[in-house]
C-alpha positions in Angstrom: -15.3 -91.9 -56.7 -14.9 -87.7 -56.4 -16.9 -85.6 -54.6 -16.6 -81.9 -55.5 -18.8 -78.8 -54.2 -22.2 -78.2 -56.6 -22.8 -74.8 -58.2 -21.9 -73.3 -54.0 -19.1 -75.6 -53.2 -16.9 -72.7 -53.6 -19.2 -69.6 -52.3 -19.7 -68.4 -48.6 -23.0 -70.0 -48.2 -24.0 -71.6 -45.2 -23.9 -75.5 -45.1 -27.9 -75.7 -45.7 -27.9 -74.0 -49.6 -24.5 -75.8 -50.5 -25.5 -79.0 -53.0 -22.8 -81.8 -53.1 -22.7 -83.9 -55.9 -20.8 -87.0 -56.3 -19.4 -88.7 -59.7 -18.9 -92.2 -59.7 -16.7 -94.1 -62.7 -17.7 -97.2 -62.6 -16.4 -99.8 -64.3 -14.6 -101.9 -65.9 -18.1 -104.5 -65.5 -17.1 -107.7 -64.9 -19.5 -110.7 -66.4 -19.7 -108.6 -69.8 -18.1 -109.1 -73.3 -15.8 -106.5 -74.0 -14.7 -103.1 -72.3 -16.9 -101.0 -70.3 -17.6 -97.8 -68.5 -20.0 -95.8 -66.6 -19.4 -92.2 -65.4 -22.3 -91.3 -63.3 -23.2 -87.6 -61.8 -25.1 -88.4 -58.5 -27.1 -86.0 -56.3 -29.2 -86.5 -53.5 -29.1 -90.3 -53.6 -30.0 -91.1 -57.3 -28.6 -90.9 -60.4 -29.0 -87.3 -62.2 -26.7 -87.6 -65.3 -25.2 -90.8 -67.2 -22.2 -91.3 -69.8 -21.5 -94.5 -71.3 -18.1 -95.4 -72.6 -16.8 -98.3 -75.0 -13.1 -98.1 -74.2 -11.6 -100.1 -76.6 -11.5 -99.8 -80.7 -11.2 -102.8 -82.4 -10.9 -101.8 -86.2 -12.5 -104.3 -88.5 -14.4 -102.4 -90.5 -11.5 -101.2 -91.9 -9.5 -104.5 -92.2 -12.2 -105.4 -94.2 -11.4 -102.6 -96.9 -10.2 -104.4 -99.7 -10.4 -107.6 -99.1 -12.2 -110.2 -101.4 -15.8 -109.9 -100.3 -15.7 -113.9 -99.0 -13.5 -113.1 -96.4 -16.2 -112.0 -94.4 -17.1 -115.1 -93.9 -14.1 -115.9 -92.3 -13.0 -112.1 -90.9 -16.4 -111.1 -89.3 -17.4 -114.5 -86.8 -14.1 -112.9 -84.6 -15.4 -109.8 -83.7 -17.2 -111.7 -81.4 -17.2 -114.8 -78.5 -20.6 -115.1 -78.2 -23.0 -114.2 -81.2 -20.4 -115.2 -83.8 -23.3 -117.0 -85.9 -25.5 -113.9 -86.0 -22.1 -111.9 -87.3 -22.1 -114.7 -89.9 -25.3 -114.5 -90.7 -25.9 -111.4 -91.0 -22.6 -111.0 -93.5 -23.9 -114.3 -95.6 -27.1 -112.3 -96.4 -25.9 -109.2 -97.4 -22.8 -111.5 -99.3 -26.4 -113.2 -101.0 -27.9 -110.0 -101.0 -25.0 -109.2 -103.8 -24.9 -112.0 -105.2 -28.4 -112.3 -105.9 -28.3 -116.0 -104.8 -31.2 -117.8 -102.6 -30.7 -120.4 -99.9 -32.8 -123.7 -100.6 -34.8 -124.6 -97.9 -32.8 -126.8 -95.9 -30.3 -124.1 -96.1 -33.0 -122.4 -94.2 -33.6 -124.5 -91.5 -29.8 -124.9 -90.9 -29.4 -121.4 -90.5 -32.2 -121.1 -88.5 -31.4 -123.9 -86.3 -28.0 -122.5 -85.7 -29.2 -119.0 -84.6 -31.7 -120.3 -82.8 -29.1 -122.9 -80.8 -26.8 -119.6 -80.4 -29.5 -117.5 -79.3 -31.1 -119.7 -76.5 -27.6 -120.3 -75.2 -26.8 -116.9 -74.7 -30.6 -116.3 -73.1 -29.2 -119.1 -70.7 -26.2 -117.6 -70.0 -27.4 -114.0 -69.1 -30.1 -115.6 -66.7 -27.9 -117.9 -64.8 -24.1 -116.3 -64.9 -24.5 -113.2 -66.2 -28.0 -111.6 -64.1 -29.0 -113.5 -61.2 -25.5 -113.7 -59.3 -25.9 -110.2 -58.9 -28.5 -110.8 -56.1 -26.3 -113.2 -54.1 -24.2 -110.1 -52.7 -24.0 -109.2 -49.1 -26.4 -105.6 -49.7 -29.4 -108.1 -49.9 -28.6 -110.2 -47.4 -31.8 -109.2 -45.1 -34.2 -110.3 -47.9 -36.0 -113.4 -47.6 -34.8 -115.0 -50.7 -31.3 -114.6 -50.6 -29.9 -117.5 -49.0 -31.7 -119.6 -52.0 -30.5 -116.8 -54.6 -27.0 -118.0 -53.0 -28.0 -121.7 -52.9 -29.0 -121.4 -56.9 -27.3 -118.5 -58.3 -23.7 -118.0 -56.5 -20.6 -117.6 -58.7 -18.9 -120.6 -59.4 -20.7 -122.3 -56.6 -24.6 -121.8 -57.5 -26.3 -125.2 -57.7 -28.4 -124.7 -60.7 -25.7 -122.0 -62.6 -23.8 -125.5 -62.8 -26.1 -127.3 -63.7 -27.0 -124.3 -66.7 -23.4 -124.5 -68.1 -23.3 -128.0 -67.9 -26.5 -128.0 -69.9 -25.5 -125.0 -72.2 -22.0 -127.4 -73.0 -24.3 -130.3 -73.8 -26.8 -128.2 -75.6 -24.0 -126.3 -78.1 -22.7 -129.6 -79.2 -25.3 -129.1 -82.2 -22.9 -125.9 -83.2 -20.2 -128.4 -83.6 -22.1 -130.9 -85.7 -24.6 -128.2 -87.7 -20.7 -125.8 -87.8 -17.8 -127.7 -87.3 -17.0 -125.8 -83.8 -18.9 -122.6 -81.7 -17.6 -119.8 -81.9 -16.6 -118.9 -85.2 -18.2 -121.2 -87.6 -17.8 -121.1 -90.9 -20.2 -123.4 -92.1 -22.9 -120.8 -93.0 -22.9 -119.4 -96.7 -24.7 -116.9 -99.0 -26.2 -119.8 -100.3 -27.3 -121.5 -97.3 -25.3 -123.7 -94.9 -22.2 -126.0 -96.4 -23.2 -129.0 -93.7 -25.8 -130.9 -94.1 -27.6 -133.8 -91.4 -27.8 -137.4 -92.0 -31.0 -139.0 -90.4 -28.7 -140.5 -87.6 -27.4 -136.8 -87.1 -30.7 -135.7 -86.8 -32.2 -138.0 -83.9 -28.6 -137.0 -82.1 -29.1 -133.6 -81.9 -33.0 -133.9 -80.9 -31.7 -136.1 -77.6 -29.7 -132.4 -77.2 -32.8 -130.4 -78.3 -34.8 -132.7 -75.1 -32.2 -132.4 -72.9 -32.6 -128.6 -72.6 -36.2 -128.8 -72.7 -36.2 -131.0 -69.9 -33.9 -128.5 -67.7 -35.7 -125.7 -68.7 -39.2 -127.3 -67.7 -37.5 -129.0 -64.6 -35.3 -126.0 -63.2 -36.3 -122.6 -64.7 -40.2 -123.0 -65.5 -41.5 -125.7 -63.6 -44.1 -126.0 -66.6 -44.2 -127.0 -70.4 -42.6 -124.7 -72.3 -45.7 -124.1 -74.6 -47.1 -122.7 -71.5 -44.4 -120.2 -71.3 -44.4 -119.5 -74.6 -47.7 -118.5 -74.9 -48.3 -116.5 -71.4 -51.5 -113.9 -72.8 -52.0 -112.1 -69.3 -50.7 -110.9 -66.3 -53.8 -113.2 -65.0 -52.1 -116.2 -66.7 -48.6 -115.0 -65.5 -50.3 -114.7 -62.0 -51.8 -117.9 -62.0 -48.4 -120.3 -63.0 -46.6 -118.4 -60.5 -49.4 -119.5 -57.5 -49.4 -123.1 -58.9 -46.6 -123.6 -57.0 -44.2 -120.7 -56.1 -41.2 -122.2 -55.0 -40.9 -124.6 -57.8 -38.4 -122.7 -60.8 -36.1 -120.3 -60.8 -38.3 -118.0 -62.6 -40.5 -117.8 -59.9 -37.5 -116.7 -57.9 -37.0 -114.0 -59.9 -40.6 -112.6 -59.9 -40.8 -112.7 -56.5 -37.2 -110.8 -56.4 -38.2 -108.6 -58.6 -41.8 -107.7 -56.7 -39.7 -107.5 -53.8 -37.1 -105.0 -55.3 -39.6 -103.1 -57.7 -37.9 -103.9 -61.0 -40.3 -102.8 -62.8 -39.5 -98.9 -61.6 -35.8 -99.3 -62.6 -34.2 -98.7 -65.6 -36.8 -97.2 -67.9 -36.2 -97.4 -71.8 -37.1 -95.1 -74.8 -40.8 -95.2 -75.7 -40.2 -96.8 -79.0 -37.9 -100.4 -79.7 -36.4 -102.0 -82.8 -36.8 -105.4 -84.3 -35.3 -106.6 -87.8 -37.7 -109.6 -87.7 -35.8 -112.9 -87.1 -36.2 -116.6 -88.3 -37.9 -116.6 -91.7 -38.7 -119.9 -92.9 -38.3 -120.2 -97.0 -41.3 -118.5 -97.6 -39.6 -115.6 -96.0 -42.4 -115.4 -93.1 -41.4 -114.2 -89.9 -41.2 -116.7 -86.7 -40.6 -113.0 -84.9 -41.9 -110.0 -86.6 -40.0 -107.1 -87.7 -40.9 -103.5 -86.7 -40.7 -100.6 -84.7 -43.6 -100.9 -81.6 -44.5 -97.1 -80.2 -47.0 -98.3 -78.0 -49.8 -98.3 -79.7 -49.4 -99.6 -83.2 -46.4 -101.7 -85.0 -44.2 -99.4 -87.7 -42.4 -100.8 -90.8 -38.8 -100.4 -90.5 -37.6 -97.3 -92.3 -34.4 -98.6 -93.3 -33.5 -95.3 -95.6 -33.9 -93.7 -92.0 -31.0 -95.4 -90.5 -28.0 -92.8 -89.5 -25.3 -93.1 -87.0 -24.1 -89.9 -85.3 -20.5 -89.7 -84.0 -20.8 -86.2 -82.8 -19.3 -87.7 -79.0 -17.8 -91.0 -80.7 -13.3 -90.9 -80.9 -14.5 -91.2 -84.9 -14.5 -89.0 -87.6 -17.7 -87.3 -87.9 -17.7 -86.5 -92.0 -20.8 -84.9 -93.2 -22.9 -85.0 -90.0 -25.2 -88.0 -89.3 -24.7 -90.9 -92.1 -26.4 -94.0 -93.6 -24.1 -96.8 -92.7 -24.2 -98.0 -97.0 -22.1 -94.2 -96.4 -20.9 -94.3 -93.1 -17.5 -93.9 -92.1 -15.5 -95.8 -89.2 -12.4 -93.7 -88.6 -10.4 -92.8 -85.6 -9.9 -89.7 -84.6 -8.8 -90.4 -80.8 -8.2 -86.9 -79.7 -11.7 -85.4 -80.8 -13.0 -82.5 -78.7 -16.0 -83.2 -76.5 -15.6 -87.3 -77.5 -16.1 -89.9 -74.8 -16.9 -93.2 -76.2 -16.0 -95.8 -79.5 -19.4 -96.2 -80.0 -21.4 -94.3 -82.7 -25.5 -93.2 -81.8 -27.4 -95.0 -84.0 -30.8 -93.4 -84.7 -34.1 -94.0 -86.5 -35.6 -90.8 -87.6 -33.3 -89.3 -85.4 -35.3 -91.1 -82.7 -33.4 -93.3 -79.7 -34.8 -97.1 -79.8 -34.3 -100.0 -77.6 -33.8 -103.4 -79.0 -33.7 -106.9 -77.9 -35.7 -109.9 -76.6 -38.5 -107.5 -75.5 -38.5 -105.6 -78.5 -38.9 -109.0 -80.7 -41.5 -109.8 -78.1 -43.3 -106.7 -78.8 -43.1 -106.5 -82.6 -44.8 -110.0 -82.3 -47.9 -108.8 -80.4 -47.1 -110.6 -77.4 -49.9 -110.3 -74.8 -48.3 -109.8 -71.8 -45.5 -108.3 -72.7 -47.3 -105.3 -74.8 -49.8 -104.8 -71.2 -46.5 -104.7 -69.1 -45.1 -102.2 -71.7 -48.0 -100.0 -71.4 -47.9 -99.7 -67.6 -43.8 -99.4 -67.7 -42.6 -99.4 -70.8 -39.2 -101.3 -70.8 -37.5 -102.1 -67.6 -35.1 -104.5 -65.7 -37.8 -107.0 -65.1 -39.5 -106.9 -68.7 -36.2 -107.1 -70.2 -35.5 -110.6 -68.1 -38.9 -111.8 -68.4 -38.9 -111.2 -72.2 -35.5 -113.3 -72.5 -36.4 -116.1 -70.3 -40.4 -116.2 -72.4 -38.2 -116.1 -75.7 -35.9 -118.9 -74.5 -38.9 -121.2 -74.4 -39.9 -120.6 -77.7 -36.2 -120.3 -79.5 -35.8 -124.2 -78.2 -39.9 -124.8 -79.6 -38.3 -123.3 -82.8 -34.9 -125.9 -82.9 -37.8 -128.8 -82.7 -39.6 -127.6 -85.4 -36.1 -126.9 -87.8 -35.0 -130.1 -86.8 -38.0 -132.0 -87.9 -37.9 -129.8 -91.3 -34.4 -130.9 -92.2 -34.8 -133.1 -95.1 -31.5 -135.3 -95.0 -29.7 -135.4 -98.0 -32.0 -132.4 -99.5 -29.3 -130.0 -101.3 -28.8 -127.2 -98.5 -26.4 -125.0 -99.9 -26.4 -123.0 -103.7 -23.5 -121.9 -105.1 -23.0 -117.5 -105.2 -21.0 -115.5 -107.8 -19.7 -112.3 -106.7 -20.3 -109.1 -108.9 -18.1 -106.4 -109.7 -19.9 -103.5 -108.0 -22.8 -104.1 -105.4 -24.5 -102.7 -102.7 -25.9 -105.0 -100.2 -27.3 -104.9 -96.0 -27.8 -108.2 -94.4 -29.7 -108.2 -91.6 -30.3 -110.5 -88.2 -31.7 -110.7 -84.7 -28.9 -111.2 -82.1 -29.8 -112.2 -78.6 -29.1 -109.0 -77.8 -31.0 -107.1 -80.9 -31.0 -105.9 -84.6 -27.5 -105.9 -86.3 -27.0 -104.8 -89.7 -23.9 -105.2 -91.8 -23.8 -103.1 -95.2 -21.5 -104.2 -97.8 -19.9 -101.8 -100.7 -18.2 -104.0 -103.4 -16.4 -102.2 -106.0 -13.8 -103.9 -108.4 -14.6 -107.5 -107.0 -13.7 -106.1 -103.6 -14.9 -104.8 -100.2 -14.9 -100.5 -100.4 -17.1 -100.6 -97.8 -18.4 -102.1 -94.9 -20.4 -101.2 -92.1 -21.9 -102.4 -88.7 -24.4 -101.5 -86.8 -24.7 -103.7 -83.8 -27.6 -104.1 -81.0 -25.3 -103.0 -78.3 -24.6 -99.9 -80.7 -28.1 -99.0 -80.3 -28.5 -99.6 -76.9 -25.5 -98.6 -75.1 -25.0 -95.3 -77.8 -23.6 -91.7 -76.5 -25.5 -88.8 -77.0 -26.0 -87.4 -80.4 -25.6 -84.3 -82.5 -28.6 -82.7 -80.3 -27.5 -84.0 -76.8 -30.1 -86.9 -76.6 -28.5 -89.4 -74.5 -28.7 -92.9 -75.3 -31.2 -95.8 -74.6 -28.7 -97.1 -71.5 -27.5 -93.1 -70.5 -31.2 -92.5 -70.0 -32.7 -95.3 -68.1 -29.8 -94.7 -65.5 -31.1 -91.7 -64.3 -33.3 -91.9 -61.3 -30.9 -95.3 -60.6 -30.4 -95.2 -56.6 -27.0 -95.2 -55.2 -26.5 -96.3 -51.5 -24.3 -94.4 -49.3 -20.9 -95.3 -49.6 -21.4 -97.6 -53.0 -18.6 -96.9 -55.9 -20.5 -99.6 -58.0 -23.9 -99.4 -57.2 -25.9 -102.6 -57.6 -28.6 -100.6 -58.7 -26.6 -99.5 -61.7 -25.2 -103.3 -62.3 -28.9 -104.6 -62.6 -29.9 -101.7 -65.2 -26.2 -102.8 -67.5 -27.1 -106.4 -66.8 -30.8 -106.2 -67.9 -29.5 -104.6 -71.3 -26.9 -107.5 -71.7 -24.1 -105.3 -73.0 -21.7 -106.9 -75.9 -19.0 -104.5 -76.0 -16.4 -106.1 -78.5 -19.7 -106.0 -81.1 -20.5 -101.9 -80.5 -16.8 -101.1 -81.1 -16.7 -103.1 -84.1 
């Protein structure tokens, strides 16, 4: 941390009329995938300025340039640990997109059932080792519920965090049968999925599907999980929380939450972003896509789509850009630059995505009358992941029972010469979109635009910070903090995946 003098720190005032500032760097974060920093100005206690930094540039976008347009499949799981399906994914559509090929419907489920598995694991993750430990440190240990936050929650030592990634081990073993192995599979095509389920297969991987369900219900709820699914009201929310109140973690973290005021911390833009996510071969939506404003649900305006790398280390080009014309080039010693990360905007509009904007392009009950008092926040964000959890694991049961063993689940795709394609996906974390250029039988371009991109952008072209850059400000920082837990809970509540942004 530096302190320097304010606008008088070098004038003859008197002590009274001088304004100190302080800036904090903070970071790197640990409990995060990939690289990141914070550089905070604070003043008078609270956060008056924000700029977040991706530290680290990764390059695939152009080691994709030419390579034969398959090796996607293969290049694009490894930009990431943890949502390497949805990276497949979302290349296998815009791959079918090009090829003009359709999944049949057991390709479908397949698909489905493996985002879904990836999905719900990483909801599980953030809750128990990525969130929550954050409440075990010594700065709350006056509060009532901190010795059970330690009991639960503590790093390595937490009681039910072991119990989660014992659970979460158990529960990814699907990946392995459904994809040969987690992360990186490569059992997901433009066709569909290459692995099909024999009935034995099937019955397996329900005992894995029950298994989490009965943590979940046991552990984190302490009710069915078509209860939590399906909360309508902050009267119903009210009323499973008084059932019993020290039965689930969940609880825990509503009464945290009350306790800390979560709900004034870390306010997002007024408008999030949703791809839609889990069609079923009829191509109908389990979660709706859209942008929510508030008041009324938006197509997407895909044409709208640009990504600004005014602050980004990248070459700017033309201004603004389309990704299906974007450019992803280095330019490391750029004037007035301060991140890897482009600023994707809508309309030139910031937008928040994630679990709470899924929830809110669905109509959610609860979720939309929270969003109206708060808009987005630290605990809606949370709540919205831990509600979606419930019904991602309601969704494996239903793609398990419609696997038809034996049923053809994969069609075969022939590349064209020249295409244009965008294949598009709901990550845990968001909306990512991957457009494909093929020209001569091979990759000219390809682009990504990844959740984290969105949330975690730097200011644009006309200063607008970021989703992340503005719900910092107002964050209090206690004296003498150099990472201020206040700050950690705002990152964490985003769920930050660096090593996607970067590319």
């Amino acid at each position: 941390a530096q302190r320097h003098g304010g606008p008088c720190g070098g004038c003859a005032h008197g002590a009274k009329d001088k304004i100190e500032m302080t800036r904090l760097l903070v970071g790197p974060f640990n409990r995060v995938e990939g690289d990141l920093e914070v550089r905070l100005e604070v003043d008078a206690g609270r956060v008056r300025e924000a700029w977040v930094n991706a530290p680290m540039y990764r390059g695939f976008e152009q080691i994709l340039q030419g390579k034969h347009p398959f090796d996607a499949l293969v290049v694009v799981p490894r930009i990431c640990g943890i949502c390497s399906v949805t990276q497949s994914v979302a290349a296998a559509r815009a791959l079918a997109a090009a090829c003009g090929v359709q999944a049949p419907p057991n390709g479908v489920w397949l698909t489905n059932l493996m985002l879904a598995c990836e999905n719900a694991a990483d909801h599980l993750t953030h809750f128990y080792l990525f969130f929550m430990p954050d409440f075990t440190r010594e700065v709350y240990a006056g509060r009532a519920w901190h010795a059970q936050a330690v009991q639960r929650f503590a790093p390595l030592a937490g009681e039910h965090a072991r119990e989660a990634l014992a659970v979460r081990q158990r529960w990814l073993q699907l990946m392995g049968t459904l994809g040969g192995k987690w992360p990186h599979t490569h059992s997901i095509a433009p066709g569909g999925s290459t692995r099909n389920l024999s009935a034995p297969e099937r019955l397996r991987l329900g005992a894995r599907v029950a298994e989490l369900r009965s943590f979940l219900e046991r552990v984190l709820y302490g009710a069915p999980l078509e209860e939590v699914a399906t909360w309508g009201s902050e009267t119903a929310l009210t009323e499973w929380l008084e059932r019993d109140p020290q039965q689930g973690d969940l609880r825990l973290f509503l009464h945290i939450a009350a306790d800390l005021d979560l709900q004034a911390l870390g306010r997002g833009p007024d408008r999030t972003l949703s791809y839609g996510a889990f069609a079923d071969p009829q191509g109908r939506h389990a979660m709706a896509p859209g942008v929510w404003d508030g008041q009324q649900l938006h197509a997407v305006d895909f044409a709208q789509i640009t990504e600004d790398a005014r602050h980004a280390w990248l070459a700017e080009g033309a201004g603004p850009l389309h990704p299906a014309r974007g450019l992803t080039e280095p330019d490391a010693d750029k004037p007035g630059a301060y991140t890897w990360n482009k600023a994707p905007r809508l309309a030139g509009q910031v937008l928040e995505t994630g679990a709470l904007a899924r929830q809110l392009a669905q109509g959610q009950p609860l979720l939309r009358a929270l969003w109206q008092r708060s808009r987005g926040n630290v605990f809606t964000r949370v709540l919205a992941r831990a509600m979606e959890l419930a019904q991602l694991v309601l969704l494996a049961q239903d793609c398990l029972r419609a696997i038809v063993p034996g049923a053809p689940c994969c069609e075969e795709a022939h590349l064209p010469e020249a295409a244009d394609a965008v294949g598009l996906c709901e990550a845990a974390r968001g909306s990512l979109g991957h457009w494909l250029s093929i020209r001569g039988g091979r990759i000219a371009s390809y682009q990504i635009v990844a959740p984290t991109g969105w949330n975690f952008s730097p200011r644009d072209h006309a200063g607008t910070p970021g989703a992340l850059e503005a719900a910092l400000v107002g964050a209090p920082v206690l004296a003498g903090e150099t990472s201020p837990v206040a700050v950690q809970h705002i990152v964490r509540s985003f769920d930050p995946c660096m090593v996607c942004t970067v590319h």
